[in-house]
VEXKOL-675913 format. One record per residue (C-alpha): residue number from 1; chain; x, y, z. Coordinates in pm, 1 decimal, m for minus. Layout:
<pts>
   num   cadena          X          Y          Z
   NUM        A          X          Y          Z
...
</pts>
This chain:
<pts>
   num   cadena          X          Y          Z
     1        A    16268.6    m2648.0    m9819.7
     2        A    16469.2    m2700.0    m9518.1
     3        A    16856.9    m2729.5    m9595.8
     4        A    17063.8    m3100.8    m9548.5
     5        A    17380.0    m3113.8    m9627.3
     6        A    17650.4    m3392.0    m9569.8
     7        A    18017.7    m3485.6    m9520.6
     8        A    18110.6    m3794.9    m9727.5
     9        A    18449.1    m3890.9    m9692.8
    10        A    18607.3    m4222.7    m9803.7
    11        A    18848.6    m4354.1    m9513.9
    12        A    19146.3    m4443.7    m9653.3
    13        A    19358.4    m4168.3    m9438.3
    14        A    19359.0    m3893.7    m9187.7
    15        A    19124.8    m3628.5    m9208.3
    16        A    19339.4    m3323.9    m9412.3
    17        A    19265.8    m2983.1    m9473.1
    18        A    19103.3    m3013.7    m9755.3
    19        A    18871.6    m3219.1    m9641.9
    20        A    18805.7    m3026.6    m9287.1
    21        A    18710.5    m2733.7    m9484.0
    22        A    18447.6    m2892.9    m9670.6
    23        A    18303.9    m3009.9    m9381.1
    24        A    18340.4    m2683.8    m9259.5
    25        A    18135.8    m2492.6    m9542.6
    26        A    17926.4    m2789.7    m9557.1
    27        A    17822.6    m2756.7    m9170.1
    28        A    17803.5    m2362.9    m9169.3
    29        A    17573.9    m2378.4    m9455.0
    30        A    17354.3    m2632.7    m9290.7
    31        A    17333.5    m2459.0    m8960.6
    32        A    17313.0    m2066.9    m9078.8
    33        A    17027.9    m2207.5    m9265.0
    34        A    16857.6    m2373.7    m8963.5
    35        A    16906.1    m2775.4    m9161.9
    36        A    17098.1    m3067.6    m9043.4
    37        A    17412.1    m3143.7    m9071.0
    38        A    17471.8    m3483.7    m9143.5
    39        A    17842.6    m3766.3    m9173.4
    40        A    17885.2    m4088.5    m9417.8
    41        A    18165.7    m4290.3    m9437.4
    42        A    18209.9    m4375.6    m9804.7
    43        A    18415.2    m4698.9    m9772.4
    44        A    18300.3    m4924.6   m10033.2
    45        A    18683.5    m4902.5   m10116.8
    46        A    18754.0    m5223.5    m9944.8
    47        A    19086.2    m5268.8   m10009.1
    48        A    19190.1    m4923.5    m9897.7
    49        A    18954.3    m4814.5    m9629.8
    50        A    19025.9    m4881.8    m9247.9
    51        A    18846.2    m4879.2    m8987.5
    52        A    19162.6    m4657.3    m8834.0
    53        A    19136.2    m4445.8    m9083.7
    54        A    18790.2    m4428.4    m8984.6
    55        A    18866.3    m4313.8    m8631.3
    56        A    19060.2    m4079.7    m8720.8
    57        A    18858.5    m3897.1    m8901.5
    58        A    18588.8    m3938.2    m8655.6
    59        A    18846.1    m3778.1    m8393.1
    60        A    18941.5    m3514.7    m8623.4
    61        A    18588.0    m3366.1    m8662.6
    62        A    18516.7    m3436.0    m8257.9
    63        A    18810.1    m3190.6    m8226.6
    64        A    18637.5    m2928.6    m8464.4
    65        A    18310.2    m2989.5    m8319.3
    66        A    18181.1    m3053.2    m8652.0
    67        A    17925.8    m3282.7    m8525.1
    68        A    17674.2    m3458.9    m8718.5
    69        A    17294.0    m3443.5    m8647.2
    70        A    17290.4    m3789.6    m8727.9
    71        A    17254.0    m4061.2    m8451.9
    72        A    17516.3    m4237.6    m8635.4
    73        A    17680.5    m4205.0    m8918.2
    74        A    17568.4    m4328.6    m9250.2
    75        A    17812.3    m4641.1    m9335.7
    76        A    17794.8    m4745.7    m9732.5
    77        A    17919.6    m5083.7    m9649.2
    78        A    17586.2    m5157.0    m9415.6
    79        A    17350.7    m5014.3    m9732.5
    80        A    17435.1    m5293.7   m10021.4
    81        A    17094.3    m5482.7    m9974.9
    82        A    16934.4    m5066.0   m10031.7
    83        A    17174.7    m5089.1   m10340.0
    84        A    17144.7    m5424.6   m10516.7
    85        A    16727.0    m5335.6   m10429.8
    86        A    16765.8    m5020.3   m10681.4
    87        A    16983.5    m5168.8   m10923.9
    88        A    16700.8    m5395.0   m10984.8
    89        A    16421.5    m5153.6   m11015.4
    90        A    16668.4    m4972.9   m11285.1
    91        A    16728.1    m5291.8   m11461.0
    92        A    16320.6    m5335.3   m11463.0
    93        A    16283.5    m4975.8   m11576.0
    94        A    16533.4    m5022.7   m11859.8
    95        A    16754.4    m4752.5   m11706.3
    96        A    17039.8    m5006.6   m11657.7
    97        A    17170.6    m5297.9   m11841.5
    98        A    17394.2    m5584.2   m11797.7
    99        A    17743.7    m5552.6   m11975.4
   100        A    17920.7    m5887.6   m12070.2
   101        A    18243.7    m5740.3   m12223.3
   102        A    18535.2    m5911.2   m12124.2
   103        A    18841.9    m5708.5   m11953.4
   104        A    19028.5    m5814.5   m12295.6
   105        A    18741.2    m5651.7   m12499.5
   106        A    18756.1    m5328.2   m12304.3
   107        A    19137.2    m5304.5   m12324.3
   108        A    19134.2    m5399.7   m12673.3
   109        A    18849.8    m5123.1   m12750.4
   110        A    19010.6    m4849.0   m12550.9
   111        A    19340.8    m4936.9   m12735.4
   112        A    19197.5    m4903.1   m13114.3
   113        A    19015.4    m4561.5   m12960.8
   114        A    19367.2    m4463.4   m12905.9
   115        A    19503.8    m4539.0   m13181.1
   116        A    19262.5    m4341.9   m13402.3
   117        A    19279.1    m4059.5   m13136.8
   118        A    18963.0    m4123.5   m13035.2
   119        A    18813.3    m4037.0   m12624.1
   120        A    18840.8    m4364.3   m12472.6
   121        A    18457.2    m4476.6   m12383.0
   122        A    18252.2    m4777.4   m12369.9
   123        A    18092.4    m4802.3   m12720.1
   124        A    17734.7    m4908.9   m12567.8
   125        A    17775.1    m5274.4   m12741.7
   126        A    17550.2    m5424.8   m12524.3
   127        A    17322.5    m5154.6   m12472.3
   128        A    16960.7    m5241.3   m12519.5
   129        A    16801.7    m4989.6   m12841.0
   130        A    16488.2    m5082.8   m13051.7
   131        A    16556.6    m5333.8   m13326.7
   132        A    16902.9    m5406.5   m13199.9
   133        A    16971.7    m5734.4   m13155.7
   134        A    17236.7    m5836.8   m12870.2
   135        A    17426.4    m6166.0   m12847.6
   136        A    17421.9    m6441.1   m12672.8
   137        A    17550.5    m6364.7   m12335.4
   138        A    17882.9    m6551.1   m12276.3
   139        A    17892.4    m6773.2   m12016.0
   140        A    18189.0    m6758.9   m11868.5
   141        A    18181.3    m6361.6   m11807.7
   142        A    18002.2    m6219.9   m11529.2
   143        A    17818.6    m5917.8   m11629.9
   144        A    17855.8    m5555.9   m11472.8
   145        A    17534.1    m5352.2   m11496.7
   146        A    17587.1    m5003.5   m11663.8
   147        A    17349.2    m4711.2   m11652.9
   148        A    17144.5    m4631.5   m11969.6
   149        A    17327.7    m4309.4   m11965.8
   150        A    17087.0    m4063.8   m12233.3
   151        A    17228.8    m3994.5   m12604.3
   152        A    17092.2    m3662.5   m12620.8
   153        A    17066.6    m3366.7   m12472.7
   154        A    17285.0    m3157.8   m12209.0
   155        A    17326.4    m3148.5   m11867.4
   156        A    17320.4    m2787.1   m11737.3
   157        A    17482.7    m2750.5   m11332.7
   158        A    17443.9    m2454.7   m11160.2
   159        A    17659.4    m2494.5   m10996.7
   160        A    17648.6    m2227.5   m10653.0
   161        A    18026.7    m2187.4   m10632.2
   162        A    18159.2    m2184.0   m11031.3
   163        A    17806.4    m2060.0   m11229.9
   164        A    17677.4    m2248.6   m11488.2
   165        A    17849.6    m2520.3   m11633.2
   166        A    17726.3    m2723.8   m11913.9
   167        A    17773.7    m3079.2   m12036.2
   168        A    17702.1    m3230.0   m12330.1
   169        A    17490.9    m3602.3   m12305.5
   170        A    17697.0    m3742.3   m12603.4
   171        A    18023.0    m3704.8   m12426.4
   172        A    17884.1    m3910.2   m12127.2
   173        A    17938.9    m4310.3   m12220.4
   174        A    17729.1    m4574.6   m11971.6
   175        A    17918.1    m4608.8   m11666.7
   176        A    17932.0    m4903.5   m11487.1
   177        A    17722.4    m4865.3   m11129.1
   178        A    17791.2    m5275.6   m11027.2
   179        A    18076.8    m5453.4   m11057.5
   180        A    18061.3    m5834.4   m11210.7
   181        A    18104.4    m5945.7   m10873.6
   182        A    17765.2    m5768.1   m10743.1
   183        A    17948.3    m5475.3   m10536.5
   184        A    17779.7    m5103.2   m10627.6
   185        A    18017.7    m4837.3   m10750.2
   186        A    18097.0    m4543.5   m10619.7
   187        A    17879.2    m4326.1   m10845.9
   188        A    17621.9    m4535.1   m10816.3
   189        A    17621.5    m4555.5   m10416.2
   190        A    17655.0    m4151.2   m10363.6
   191        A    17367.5    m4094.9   m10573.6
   192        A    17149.9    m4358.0   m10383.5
   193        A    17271.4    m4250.0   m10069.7
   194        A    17229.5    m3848.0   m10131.7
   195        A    16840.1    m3960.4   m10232.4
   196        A    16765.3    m4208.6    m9927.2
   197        A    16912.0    m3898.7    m9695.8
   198        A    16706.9    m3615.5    m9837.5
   199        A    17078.9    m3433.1    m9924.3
   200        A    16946.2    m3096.2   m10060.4
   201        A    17300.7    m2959.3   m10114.9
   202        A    17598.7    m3132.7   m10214.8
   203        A    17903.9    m2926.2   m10136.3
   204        A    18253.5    m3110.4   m10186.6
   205        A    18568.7    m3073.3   m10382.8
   206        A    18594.9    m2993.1   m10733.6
   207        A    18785.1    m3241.8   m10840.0
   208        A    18451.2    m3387.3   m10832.2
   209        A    18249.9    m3163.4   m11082.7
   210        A    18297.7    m3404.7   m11380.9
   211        A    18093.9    m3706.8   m11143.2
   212        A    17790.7    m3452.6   m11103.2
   213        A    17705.3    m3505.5   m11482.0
   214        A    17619.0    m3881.2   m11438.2
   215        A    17515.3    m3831.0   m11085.3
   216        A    17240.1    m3567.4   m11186.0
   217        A    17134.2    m3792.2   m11482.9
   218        A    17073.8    m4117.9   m11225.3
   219        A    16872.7    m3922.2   m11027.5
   220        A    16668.9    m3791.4   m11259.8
   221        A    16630.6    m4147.7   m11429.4
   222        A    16525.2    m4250.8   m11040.1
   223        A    16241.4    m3949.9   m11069.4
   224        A    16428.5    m3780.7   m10783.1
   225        A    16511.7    m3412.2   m10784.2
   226        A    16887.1    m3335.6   m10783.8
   227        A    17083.8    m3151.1   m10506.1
   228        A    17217.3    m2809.8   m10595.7
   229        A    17573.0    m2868.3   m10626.3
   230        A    17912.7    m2609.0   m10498.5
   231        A    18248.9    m2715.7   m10547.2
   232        A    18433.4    m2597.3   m10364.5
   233        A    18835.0    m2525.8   m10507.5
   234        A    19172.6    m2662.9   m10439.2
   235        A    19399.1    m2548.1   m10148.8
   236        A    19738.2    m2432.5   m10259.9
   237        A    20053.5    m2341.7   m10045.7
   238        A    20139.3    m2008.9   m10022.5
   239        A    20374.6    m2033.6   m10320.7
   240        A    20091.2    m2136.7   m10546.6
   241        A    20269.4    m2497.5   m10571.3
   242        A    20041.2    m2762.0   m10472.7
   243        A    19968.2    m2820.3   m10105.1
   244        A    20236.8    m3055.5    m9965.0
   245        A    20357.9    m3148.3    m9649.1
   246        A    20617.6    m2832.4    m9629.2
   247        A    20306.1    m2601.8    m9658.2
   248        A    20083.9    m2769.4    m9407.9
   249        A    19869.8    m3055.3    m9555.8
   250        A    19869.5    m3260.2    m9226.0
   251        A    19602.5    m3434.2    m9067.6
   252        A    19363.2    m3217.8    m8868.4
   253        A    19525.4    m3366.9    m8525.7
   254        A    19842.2    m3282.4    m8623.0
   255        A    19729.7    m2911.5    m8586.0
   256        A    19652.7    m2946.6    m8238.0
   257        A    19941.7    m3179.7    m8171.0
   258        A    20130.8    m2859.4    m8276.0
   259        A    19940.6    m2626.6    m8024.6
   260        A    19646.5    m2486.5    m8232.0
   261        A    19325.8    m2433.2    m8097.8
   262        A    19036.6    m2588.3    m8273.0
   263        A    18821.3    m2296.7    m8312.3
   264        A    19091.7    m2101.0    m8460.9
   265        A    19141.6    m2354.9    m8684.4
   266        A    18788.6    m2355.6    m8773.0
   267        A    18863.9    m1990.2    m8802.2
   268        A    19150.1    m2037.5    m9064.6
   269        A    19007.0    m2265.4    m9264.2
   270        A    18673.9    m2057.3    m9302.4
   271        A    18901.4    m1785.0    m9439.1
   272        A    19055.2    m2021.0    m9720.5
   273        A    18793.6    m1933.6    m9990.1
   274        A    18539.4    m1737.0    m9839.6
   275        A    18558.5    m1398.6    m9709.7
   276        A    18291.2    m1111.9    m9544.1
   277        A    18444.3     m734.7    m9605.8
   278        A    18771.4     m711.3    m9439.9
   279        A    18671.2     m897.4    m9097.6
   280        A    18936.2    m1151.1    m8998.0
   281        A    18865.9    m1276.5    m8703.2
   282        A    18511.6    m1468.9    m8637.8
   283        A    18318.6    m1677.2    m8379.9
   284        A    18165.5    m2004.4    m8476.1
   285        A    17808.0    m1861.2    m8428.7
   286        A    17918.4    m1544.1    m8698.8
   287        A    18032.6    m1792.0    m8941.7
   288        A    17728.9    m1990.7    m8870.1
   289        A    17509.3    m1617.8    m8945.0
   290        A    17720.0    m1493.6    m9227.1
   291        A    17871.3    m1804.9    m9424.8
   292        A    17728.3    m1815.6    m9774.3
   293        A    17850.6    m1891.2   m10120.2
   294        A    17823.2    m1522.6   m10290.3
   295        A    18142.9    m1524.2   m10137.9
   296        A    18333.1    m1811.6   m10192.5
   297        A    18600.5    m1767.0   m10457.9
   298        A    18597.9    m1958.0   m10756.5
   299        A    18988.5    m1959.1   m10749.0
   300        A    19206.4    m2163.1   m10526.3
   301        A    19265.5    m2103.0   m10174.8
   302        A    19591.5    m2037.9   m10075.0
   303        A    19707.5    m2204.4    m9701.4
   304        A    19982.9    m1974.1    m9540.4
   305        A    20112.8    m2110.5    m9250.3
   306        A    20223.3    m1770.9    m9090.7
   307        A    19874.9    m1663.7    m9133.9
   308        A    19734.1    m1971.0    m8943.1
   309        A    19986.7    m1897.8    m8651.6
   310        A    19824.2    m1502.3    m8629.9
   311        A    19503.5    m1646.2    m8634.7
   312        A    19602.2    m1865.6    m8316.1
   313        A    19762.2    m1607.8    m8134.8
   314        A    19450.2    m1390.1    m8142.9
   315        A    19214.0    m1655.7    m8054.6
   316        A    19463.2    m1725.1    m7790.4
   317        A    19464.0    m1371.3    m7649.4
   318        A    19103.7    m1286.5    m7708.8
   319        A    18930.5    m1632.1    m7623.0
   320        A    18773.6    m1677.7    m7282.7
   321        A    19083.2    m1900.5    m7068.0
   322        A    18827.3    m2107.8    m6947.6
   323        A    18786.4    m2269.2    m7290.0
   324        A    19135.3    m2231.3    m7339.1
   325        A    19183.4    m2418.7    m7047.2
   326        A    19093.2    m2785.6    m7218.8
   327        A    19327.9    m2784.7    m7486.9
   328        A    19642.6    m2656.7    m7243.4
   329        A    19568.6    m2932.1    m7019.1
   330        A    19604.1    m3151.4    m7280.5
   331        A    19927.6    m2998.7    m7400.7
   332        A    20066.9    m3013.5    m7055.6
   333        A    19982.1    m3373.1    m7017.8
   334        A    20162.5    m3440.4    m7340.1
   335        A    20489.1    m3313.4    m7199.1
   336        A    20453.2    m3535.0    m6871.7
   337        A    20306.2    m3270.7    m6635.1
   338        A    20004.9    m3283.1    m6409.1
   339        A    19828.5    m3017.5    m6412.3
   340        A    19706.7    m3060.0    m6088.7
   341        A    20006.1    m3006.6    m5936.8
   342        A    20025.9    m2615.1    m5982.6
   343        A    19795.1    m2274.6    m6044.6
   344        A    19472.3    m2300.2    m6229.2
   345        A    19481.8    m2313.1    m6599.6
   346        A    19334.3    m1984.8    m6727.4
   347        A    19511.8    m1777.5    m6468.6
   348        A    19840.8    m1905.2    m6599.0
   349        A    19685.5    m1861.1    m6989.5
   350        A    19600.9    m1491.2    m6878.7
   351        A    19982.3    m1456.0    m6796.2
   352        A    20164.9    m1622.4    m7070.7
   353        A    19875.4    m1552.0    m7375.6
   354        A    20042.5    m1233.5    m7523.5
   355        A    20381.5    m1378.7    m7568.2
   356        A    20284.0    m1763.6    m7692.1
   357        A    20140.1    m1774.8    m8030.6
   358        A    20094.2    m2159.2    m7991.5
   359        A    19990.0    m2373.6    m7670.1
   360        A    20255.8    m2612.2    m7740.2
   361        A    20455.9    m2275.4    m7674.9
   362        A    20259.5    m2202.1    m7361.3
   363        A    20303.4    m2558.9    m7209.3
   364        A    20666.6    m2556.6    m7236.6
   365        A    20707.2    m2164.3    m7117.9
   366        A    20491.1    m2260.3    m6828.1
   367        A    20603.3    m2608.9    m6688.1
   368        A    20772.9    m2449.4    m6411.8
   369        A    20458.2    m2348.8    m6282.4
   370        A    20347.5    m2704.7    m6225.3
   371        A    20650.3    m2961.5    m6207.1
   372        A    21013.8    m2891.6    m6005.6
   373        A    21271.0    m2753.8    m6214.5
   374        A    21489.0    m2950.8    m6370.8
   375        A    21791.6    m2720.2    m6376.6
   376        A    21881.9    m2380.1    m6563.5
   377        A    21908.3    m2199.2    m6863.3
   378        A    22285.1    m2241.4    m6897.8
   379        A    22322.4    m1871.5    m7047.5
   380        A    22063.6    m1706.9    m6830.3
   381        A    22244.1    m1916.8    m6503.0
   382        A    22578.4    m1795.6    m6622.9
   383        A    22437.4    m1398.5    m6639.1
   384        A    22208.0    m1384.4    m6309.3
   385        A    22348.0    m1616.9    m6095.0
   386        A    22674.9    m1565.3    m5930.7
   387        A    22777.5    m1407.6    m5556.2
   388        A    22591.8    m1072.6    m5575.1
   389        A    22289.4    m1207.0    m5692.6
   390        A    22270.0    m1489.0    m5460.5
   391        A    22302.7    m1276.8    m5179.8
   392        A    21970.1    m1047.7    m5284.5
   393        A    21797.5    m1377.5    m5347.1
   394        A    21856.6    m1448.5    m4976.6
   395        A    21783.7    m1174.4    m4787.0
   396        A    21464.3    m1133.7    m5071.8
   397        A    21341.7    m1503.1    m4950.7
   398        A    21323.5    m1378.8    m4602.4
   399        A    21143.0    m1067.4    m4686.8
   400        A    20869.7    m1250.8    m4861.5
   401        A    20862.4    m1496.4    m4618.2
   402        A    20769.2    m1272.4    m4360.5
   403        A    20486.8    m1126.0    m4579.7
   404        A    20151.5    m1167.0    m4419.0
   405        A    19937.1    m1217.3    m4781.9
   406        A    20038.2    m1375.1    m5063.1
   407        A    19938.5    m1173.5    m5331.6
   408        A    20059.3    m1015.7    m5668.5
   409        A    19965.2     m656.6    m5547.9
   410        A    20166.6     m729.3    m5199.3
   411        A    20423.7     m906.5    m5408.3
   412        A    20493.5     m634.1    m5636.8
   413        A    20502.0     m369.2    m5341.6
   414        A    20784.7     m637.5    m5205.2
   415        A    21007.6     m694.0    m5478.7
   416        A    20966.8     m315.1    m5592.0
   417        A    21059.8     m149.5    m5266.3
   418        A    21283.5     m409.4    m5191.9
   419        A    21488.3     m283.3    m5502.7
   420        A    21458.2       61.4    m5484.6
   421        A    21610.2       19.0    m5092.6
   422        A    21951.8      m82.1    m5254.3
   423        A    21928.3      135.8    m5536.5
   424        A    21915.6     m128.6    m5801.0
   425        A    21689.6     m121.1    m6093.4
   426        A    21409.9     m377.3    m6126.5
   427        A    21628.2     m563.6    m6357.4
   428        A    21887.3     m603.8    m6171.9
   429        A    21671.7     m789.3    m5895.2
   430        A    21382.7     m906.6    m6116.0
   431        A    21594.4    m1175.2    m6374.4
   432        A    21762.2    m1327.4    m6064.1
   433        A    21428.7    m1387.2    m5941.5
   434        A    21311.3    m1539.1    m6285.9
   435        A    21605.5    m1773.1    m6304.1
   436        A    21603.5    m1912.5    m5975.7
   437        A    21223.1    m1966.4    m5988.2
   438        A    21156.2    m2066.2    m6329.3
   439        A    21470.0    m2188.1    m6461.4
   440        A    21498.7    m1869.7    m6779.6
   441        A    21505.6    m1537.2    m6761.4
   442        A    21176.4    m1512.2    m6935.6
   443        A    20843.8    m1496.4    m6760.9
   444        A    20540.3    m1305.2    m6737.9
   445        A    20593.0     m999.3    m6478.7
   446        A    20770.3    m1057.6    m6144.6
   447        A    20457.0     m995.1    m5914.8
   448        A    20187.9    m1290.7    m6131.9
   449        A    20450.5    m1536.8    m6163.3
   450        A    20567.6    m1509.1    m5761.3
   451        A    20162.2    m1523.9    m5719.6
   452        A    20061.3    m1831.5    m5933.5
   453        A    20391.5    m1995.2    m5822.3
   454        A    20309.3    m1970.5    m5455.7
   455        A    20478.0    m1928.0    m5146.9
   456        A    20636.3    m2260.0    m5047.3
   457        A    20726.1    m2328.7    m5402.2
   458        A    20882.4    m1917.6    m5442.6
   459        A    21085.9    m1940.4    m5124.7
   460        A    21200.3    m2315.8    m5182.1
   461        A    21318.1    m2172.5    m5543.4
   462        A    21524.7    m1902.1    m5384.8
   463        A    21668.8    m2087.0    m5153.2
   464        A    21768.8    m2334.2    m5399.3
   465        A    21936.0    m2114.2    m5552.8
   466        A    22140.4    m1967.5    m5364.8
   467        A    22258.4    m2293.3    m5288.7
   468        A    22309.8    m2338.2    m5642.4
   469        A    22561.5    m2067.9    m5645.5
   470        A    22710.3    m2122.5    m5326.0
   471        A    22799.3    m2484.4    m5416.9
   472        A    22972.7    m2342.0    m5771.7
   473        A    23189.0    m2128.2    m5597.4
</pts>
């Protein structure tokens, strides 16, 4: 049996953590298993789906490259023609009936249920048995159709993620799968739609595990064999409080708005769950290989943000730049500089990797590299730049100036033995340097940033300022 699974989400917001992971284990199970992959857009929620909601969800999983191996995604909105076509072959079977309770009836019935501290549940009034006679159907009602849910019986899930789980028929009443006004439920829809699409595992939240019941017991009533089913648990912060905003349930692009790479936040998320032994750190084509569900916890995840920054920082200084390289430009393009205008990307990620544990940390520590400064440090200006200084800063500028090659070896050979001629310390000449050509006294070493910042721009720096300091005085 070759493996499909699918991501189903209902757009009616960004896509969150939550969700990304799902689509996460959903994909890696798919793929490690040599299936397909494949997206639906659950949006029969009219009122609250949007079609921006949509994109963003779209955009979320083009960041993760969790693509589908659909053409195009599945849209329930396109399929109610498929749906009102199966509601009638259910009707013809018997499996489904039309309900003419009014809203009044229902409320009134769930209200006496109450009362005698009774489970609230349709009480099958108009549910077809032998030798039970119905009424007349009102006519001023417009019927829902229900599904001839089964009296007897359980329904056993095992379920690949929690073990076996059993529920009892009886407890199940006959939900409603259309609305009076013709529009398919949600229930309903999923079931039809994990059938037409050959969905051979169904892996989603659990706050979905008491839908599986009825789901299972539609599909068998359509004579079609029911997924295997993991749900997958909650996310809580690191406190064990529910996930909120303070602990990091954002939208997916918020991540990389806030510098994080998307494969380490594939990387994260894998982790929230699932584990292998003691290995940390994974590629997507080892979580593709090892991902299964022996190994996903039962209990909920818990999202620690410090934990997410690590996991950056080491895809940061253990990914190849070049694929790095995307993502920064994108960062520096966000703070207003061109890219263009300056050393290439993973040269400058090479440099300023070890000490950034976010890109939107690497943009701003590197914007000198690409765009004119746009002043000092005030506290680094006030320690490195005064008389003394000044003067090494000029008679340095016409030392490199005169150097025939540009490089970081010849560079470091110049600044070195141009401090050990006065007797000074590195230090003493090296911060100078830093502040007058990158605007802080914090940079990757003297020699690499001299390099990627290039001659005209050095000795222009240098120059400046000295004039800087000349014009204070």
């Amino acid at each position: 049996m070759s493996v499909v699974t699918r991501f189903a989400p209902s757009p009616t917001g960004f896509l969150h953590i939550g969700g990304a992971r799902t689509a996460l284990f959903s994909y890696l199970y798919a793929k490690g298993h040599g299936g397909k992959f494949l997206l639906r857009i659950e949006d029969t929620d009219r009122e609250r789906s949007t079609q921006e909601a949509v994109d963003a969800i779209f955009e979320g999983m083009a960041w993760l490259g969790l693509n589908g191996d659909n053409a195009q995604p599945i849209y329930q909105t396109q399929r109610f023609d498929r749906y009102r076509q199966v509601i009638q072959q259910m009707l013809a079977a018997g499996t489904a009936y039309y309900c003419y309770c009014s809203k009044e009836e229902l409320d009134a019935l769930r209200a006496e249920q109450m009362a005698n501290k009774q489970k609230p549940r349709y009480d099958g009034r108009w549910r077809p048995e032998a030798g039970k006679t119905l009424p007349t159907p009102p006519a001023d009602v417009q019927p829902v159709v229900r599904f001839r849910s089964p009296l007897d019986g359980q329904v056993v899930l095992q379920d690949l993620i929690k073990g076996e789980i059993v529920f009892d028929n009886a407890e199940l009443d006959d939900l409603i799968i259309a609305r009076g006004d013709g529009t398919p439920t949600y229930n309903f829809c999923v079931v039809v739609d994990d059938m037409d699409m050959g969905i051979t595992h169904v892996i989603r939240g659990d706050d979905h595990v008491n839908n599986t019941p009825r789901q299972i017991n539609i599909l068998k009533a359509l004579g079609a064999t029911p997924p295997a089913y993991a749900h997958v648990s909650m996310i809580l912060g690191a406190d064990g409080a529910k996930l909120s905003k303070r602990h990091g349930a954002l939208g997916v692009m918020e991540y990389r708005a806030m510098g994080f790479m998307p494969e380490a936040m594939l990387n994260y998320l894998v982790r929230l769950g699932w584990s292998h032994g003691d290995q940390e750190l994974f590629t997507r084509e080892e979580m593709c290989a090892k991902f299964n569900f022996d190994h996903v916890s039962a209990s909920p995840a818990r999202f620690d943000m410090e934990k997410a920054y690590w996991v950056n920082h080491q895809y940061l200084k253990s990914a190849d730049p070049a694929l790095v390289a995307t993502e920064f430009d994108w960062h520096l393009r966000r703070i207003g500089v061109d890219p263009a205008q300056g050393p290439d990307l993973p040269a400058v990620i090479v440099q300023q990797r070890e000490r950034c544990r976010t890109l939107v940390e690497m943009a701003e520590k590197s914007k000198f590299f690409f765009a004119e400064l746009d002043g000092y440090n005030e506290k680094d200006a006030a320690k490195h730049l005064n008389a003394e200084s000044a003067a090494l800063l000029a008679e340095l500028a016409s030392a490199l100036e005169a150097l025939p090659q540009w490089s970081a070896e010849a560079l470091h050979l110049a600044v070195n033995g141009f401090a050990e001629g006065r007797g000074l310390g590195l230090g003493k000449v090296a911060q100078p340097i830093r502040v007058a050509c990158c605007g802080m006294a914090v940079s990757p070493p003297i020699d690499q940033t001299l390099y990627l910042l290039g001659r005209e721009r050095t000795l222009a720096r240098l120059k400046a300022a000295v004039s800087y300091v000349q014009q204070k005085q």
